[in-house]
SETI-549169 format. One line per 2 residues: their letters; for each residue x, y, z of C-alpha. Coordinates in pm, whole numbers, padded with zeros to 5 digits. Example, Ala and Ser with C-alpha at 12.3 -4.5 7.8 and 13.67 -1.06 7.14 Angstrom:
2
as> 01230 -00450 00780  01367 -00106 00714 .
! end
This chain:
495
xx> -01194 00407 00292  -01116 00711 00436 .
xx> -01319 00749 00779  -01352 01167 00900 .
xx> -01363 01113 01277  -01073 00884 01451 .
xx> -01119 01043 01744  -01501 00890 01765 .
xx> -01379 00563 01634  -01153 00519 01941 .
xx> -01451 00632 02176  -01679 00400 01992 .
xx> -01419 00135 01998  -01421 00147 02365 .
xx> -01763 00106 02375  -01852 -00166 02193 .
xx> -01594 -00338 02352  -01734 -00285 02669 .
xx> -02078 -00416 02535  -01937 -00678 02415 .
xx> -01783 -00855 02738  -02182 -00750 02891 .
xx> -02399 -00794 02639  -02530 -01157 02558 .
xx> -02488 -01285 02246  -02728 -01456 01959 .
xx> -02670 -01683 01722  -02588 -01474 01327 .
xx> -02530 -01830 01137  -02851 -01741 00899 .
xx> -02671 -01446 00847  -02402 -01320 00598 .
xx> -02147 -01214 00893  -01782 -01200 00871 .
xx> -01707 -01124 01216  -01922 -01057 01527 .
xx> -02167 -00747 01438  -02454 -00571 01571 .
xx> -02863 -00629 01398  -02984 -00272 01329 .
xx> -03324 -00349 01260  -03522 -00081 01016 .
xx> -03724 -00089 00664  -03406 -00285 00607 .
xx> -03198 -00486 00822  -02814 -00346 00827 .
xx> -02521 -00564 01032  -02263 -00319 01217 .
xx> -01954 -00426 01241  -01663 -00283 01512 .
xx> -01517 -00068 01241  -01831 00096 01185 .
xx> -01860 -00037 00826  -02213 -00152 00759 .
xx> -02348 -00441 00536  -02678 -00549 00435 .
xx> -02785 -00914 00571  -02596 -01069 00280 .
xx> -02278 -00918 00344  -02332 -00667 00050 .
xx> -02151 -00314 00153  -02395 00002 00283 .
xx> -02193 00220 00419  -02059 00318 00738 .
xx> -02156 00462 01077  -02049 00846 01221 .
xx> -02031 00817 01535  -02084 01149 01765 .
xx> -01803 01353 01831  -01913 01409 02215 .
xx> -01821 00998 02257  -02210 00896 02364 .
xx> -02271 00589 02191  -02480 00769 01901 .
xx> -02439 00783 01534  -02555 00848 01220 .
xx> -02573 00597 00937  -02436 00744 00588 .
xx> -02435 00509 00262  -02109 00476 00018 .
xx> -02165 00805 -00115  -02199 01005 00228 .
xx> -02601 01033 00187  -02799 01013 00562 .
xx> -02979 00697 00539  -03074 00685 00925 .
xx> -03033 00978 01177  -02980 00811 01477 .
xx> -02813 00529 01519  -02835 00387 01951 .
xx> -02580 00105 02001  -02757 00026 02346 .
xx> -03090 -00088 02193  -02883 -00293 01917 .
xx> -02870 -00702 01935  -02518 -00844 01972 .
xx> -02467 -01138 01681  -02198 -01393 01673 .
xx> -02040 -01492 01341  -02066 -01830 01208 .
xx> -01890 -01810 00882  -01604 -01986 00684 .
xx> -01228 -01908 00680  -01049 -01783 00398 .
xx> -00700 -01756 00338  -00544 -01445 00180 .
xx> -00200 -01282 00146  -00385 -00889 00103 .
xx> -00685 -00719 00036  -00919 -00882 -00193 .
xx> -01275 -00882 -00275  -01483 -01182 -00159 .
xx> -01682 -01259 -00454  -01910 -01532 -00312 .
xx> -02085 -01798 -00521  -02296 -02136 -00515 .
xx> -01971 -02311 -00670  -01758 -02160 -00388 .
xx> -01632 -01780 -00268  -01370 -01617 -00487 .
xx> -01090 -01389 -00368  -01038 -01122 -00614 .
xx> -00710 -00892 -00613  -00647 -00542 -00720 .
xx> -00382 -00711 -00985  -00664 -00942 -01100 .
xx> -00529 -01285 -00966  -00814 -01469 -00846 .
xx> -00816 -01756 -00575  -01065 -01983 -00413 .
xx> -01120 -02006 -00055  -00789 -02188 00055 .
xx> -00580 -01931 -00177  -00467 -02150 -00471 .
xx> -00507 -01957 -00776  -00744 -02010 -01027 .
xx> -00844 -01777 -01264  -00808 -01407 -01357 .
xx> -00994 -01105 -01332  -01064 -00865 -01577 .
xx> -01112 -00566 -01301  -01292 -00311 -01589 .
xx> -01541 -00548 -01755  -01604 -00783 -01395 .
xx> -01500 -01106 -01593  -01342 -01415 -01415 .
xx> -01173 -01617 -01624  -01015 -01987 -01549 .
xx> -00635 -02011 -01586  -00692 -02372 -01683 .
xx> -00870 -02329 -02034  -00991 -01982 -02019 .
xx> -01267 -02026 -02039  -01539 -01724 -01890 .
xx> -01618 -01851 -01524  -01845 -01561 -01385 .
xx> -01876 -01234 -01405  -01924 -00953 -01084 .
xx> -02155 -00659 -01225  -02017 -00404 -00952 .
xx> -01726 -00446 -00809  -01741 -00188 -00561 .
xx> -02016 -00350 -00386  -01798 -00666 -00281 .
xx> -01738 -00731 00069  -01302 -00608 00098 .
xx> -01121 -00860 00354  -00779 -00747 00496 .
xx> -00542 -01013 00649  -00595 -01015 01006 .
xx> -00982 -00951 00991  -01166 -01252 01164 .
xx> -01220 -01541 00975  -00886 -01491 00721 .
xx> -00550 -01704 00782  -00240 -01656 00572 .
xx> -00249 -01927 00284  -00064 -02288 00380 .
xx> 00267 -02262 00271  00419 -02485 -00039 .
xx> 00485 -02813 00067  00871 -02840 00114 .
xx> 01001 -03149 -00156  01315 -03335 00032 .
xx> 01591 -03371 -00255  01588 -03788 -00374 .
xx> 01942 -03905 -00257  02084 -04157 -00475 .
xx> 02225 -04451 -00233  02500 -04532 -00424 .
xx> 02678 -04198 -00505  02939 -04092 -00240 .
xx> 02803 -03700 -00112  03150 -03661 -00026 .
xx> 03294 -03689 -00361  03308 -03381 -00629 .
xx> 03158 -03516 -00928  03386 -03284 -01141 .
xx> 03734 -03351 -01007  03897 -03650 -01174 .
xx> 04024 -03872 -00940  04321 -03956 -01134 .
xx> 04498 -03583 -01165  04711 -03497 -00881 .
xx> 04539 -03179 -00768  04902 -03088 -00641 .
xx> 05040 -03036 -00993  04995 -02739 -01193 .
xx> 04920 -02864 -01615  05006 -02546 -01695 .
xx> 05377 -02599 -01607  05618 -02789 -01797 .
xx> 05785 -03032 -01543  06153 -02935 -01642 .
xx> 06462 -02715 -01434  06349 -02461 -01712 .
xx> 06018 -02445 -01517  06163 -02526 -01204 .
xx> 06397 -02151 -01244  06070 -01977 -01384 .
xx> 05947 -02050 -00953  06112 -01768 -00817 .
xx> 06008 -01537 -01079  05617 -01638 -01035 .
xx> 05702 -01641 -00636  05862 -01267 -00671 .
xx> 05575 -01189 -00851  05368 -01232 -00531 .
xx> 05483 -00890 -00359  05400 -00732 -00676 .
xx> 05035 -00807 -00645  05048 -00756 -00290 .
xx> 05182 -00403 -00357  04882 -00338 -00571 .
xx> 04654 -00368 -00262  04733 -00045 -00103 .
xx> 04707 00139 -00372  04342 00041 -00395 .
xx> 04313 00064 -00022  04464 00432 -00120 .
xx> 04137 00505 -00334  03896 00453 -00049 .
xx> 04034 00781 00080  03991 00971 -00269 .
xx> 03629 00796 -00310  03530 00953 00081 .
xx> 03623 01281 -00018  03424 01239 -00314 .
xx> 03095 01192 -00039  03084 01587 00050 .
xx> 03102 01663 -00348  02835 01440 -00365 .
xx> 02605 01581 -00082  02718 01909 -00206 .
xx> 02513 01883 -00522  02243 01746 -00285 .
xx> 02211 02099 -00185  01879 02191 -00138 .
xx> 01814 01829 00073  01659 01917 00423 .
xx> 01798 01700 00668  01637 01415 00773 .
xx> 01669 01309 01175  01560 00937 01237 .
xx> 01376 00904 01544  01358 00520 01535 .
xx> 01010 00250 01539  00946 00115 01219 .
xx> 00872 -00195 00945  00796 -00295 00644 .
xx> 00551 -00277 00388  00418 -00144 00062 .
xx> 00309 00192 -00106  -00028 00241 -00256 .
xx> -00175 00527 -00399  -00557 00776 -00396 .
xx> -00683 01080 -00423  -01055 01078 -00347 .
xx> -01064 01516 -00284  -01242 01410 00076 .
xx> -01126 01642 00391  -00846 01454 00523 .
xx> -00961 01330 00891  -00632 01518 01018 .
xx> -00820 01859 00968  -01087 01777 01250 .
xx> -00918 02009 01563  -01026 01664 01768 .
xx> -00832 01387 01558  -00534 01630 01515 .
xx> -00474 01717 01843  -00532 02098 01787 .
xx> -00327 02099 01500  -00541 02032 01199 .
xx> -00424 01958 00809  -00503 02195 00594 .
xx> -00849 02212 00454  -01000 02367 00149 .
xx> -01287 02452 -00047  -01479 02200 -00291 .
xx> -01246 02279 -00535  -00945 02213 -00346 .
xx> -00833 02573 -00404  -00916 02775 -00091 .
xx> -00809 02702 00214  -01051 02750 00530 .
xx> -01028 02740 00885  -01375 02620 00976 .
xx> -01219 02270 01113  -01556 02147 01214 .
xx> -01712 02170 00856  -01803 01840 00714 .
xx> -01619 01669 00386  -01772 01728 00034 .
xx> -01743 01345 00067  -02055 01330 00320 .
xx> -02236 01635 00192  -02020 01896 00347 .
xx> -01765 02197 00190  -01457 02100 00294 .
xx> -01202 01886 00063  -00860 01801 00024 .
xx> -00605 02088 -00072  -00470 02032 -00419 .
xx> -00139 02204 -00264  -00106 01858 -00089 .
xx> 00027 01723 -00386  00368 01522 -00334 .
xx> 00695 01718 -00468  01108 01707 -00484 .
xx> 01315 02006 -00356  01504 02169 -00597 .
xx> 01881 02023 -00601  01767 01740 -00384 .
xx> 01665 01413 -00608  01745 01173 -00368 .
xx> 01403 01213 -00157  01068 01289 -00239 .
xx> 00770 01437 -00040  00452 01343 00011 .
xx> 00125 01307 00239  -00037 00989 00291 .
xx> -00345 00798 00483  -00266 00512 00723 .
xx> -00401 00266 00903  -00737 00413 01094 .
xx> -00594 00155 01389  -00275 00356 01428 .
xx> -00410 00622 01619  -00253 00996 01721 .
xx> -00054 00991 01444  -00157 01273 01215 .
xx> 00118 01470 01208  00383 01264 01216 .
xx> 00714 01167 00914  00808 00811 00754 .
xx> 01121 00785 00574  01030 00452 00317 .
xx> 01301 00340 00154  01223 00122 -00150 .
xx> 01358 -00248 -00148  01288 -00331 -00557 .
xx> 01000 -00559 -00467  00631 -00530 -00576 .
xx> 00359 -00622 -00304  00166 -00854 -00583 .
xx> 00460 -01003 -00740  00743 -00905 -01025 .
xx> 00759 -00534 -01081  01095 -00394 -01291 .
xx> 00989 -00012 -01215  01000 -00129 -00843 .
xx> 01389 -00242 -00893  01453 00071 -01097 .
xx> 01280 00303 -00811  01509 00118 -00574 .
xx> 01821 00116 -00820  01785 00503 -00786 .
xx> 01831 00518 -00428  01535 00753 -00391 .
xx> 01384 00759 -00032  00992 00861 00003 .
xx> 00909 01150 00326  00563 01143 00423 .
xx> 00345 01304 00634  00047 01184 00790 .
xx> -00275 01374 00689  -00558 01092 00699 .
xx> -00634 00738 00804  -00811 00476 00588 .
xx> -01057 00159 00720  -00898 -00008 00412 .
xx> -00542 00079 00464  -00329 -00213 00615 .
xx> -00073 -00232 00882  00282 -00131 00760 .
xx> 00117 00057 00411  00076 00385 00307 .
xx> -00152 00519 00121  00029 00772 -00073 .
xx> -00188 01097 -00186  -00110 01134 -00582 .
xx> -00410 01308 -00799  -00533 01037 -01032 .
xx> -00385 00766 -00812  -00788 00610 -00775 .
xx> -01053 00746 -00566  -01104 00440 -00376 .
xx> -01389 00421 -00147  -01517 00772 -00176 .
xx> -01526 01025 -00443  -01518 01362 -00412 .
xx> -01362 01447 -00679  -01689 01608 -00913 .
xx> -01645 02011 -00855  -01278 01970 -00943 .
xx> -01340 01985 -01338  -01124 01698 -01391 .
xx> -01143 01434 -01644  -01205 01038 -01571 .
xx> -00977 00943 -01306  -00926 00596 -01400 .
xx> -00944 00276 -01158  -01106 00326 -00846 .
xx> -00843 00169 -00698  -00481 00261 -00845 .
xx> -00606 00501 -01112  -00445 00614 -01431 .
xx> -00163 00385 -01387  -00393 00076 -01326 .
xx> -00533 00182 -01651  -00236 00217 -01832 .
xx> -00085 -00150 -01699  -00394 -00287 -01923 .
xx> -00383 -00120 -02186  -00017 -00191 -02225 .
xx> -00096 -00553 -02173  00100 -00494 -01900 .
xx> 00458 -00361 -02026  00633 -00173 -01741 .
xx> 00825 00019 -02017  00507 00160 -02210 .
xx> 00397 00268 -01793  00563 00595 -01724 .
xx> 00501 00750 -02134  00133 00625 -02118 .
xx> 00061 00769 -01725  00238 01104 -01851 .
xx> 00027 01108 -02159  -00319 01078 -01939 .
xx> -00180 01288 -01645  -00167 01585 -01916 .
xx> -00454 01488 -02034  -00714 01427 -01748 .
xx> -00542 01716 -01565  -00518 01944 -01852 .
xx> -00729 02232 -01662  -00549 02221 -01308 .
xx> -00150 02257 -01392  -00117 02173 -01007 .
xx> -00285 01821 -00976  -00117 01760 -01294 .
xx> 00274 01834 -01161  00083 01607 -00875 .
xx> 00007 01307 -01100  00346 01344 -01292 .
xx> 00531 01225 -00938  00413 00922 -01006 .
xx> 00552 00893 -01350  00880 01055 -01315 .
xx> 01009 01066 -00924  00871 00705 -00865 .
xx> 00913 00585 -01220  00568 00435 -01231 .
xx> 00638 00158 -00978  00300 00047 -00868 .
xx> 00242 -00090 -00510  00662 -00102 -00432 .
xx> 00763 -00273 -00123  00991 -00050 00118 .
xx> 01129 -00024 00463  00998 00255 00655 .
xx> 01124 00463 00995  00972 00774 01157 .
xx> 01153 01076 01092  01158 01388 01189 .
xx> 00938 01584 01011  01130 01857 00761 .
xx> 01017 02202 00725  00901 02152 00351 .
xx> 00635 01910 00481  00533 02099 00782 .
xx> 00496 02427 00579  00243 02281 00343 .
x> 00078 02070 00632 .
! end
């Protein structure tokens, strides 16, 4: 989820904090709540939560609340497509509720797919777990079927999942899953640990078998000792090379050419890369969450770029959407880094604007992943630039913009003239994983084959969607390091 007004969320945030150290509390245990919330009683009863997400009573996702950009604890409530469902929205007349609900343990984001038989934990890869996170079955994410890894057999099936509750480790009432049990090796009593099972106890180690024991032998010494300085001799000559390869370094940044340089400024992690386009007006292109520099902003069809920062995203009923001139690029002469803009975490605030260097380690964030190791193998190093922030984007991940990467929470997507964009979340390549049944050689041919395809009408978003297939070799969700950078003129000039 991509939320348009940061700047409110903070002054909301400071709010409701303050109401909640003041305000009594009542009791929400007859009440789907995953966290403290506040009742917002109407024709139908909605629970707030501090994020501004909003459920029904059952914990069944709504929507989310806008809050007013003047700070006054005021907003409007909008459902998952952006549609007004109630104008005005007072905090101070709202009841406070306290959460009463079991703990689940997860190592991401996963749906909670509750049930008589016990809640579910779904994941974007399909593994599914039960509440204390020990796998048991899978999840076909297109048809909504749950199936047991024991005999296969069809366990349930979720009609819709876009309208499960999404829990994020951290969130109250989530714990990291206990860790394996560690098994102490069994020590057999009567073997010595001392003693090298392989070494026979009756060859002198001291002997050589490969020489005859004879003054024949005994002459052939000196020979094998002089040898010694020959060997020795060798070493500078390969201590020699390391000169001839360091010379070799300029050659080699030489045909790096057209590589801007990249200044590390210092403060960073670890985590993972994701990917979404959803066409929404990144929240950087409000003047008040970009500091009075805004992204770029365009027209519904992502075409025409406008200056009217305080018109509202095509994603809530408004004109303004993402720029398809956003799309992430190389530098010509320069394949050792990449470019792109990306959404993080709507907690890490004031940071539109700013560079990441992530450098890819070879792992996957939801488990093996050979186009990870390949990305890595390539030394390629991802630049992004901040643009937008996402409720559903996690602490050390970003949320790379690639056209056809999934539309995630919103879509705004239908006056671009594009074709189906695939998963909601992780798009065309999350399509092409099944159909492949999974074979990371078949991903980058079939994601070409459907970026030309689905983008056959906009040549842009297409050279867009083919980053993903060529620069980062289809490697879905790849693990990295990350460290802010300086940000390079090619990003800044398309900011």
């Amino acid at each position: 989820m991509k939320f348009p007004l940061f700047k409110s969320l903070i002054v909301a945030g400071a709010v409701l904090f303050a109401w909640n150290c003041s305000d009594s509390t009542a009791s929400g245990s007859n009440l789907s709540l995953y966290s403290d919330a506040w009742l917002l009683e109407a024709d139908q009863d909605y629970l707030i939560y501090d994020d501004l997400h909003v459920t029904d009573t059952q914990g069944n996702p709504i929507g989310k609340i806008v809050m007013m950009p003047d700070g006054s604890p005021v907003g409007v409530l909008v459902d998952l497509e952006g549609n007004v469902l109630i104008q005005t929205v007072q905090f101070d007349n709202l009841e406070r509720l306290t959460a009463n609900m079991p703990t689940y343990a997860i190592t991401g984001a996963a749906f909670l797919f509750p049930r008589d038989e016990g809640a579910l934990l779904i994941y974007a890869d399909g593994n599914v777990t039960d509440a204390e996170g020990r796998l048991v079955a899978l999840a076909d994410m297109a048809t909504g079927g749950i199936y047991s890894i024991a005999d296969g057999s069809l366990m349930a099936t979720v009609p819709d999942m876009s309208q499960l509750q999404v829990l994020s480790p951290g969130d109250p009432g989530t714990k990291e899953p206990d860790p394996e049990p560690i098994v102490e090796p069994v020590v057999d009593p009567t073997v010595d640990p001392t003693v090298d099972p392989t070494v026979d106890p009756t060859v002198d180690p001291t002997v050589d078998p490969t020489v005859d024991p004879t003054p024949a032998s005994s002459a052939s010494t000196p020979a094998s000792s002089a040898a010694q300085p020959k060997s020795s001799a060798a070493q500078p000559k390969s201590s020699a090379a390391q000169p001839k390869s360091s010379a070799a370094q300029p050659k080699s940044s030489a045909s790096n050419g057209g590589c801007p340089k990249i200044t590390t400024k210092g403060g960073g992690g670890s985590g993972w890369a994701t990917r979404y386009w959803d066409c929404c007006k990144p929240s950087c292109s409000w003047n008040e969450n970009a500091g009075g520099h805004p992204a770029k902003q365009c027209s519904s069809n992502g075409k025409n770029p406008s200056t009217d920062y305080g018109a509202g995203s095509v994603c809530s009923g408004g004109p303004m959407a993402t720029c398809t001139s956003q799309i992430p690029f190389t530098v010509n002469g320069c394949d050792e880094y990449g470019f792109a803009f990306a959404a993080v975490p709507a907690s890490n605030g004031g940071q539109c604007g700013k560079c990441f260097q992530l450098t890819f380690t070879g792992e996957g964030k939801y488990g093996d992943c050979p186009n990870c190791k390949k990305l890595a193998n390539a030394k390629k190093k991802l630049i992004i630039m901040v643009t937008n922030i996402g409720g559903d984007v996690n602490q050390g991940q970003f949320d790379i913009m690639i056209p056809g990467g999934g539309v995630g929470q919103f879509n705004g997507c239908s006056a671009m003239g594009w074709g189906a964009q695939g998963e909601q979340y992780g798009g065309l390549l999350s399509d092409c994983e099944k159909s492949t049944s999974y074979n990371s050689s078949k991903y980058a041919s079939c994601l070409t084959d459907k970026c030309n395809s689905v983008f056959g009408n906009d040549s842009e978003a297409k050279q867009g969607c083919l980053f993903l297939a060529n620069w980062m070799l289809a490697a879905s969700n790849p693990m990295h390091n990350y460290v802010e950078v300086e940000c390079p003129d090619v990003l800044k000039n398309k900011y």
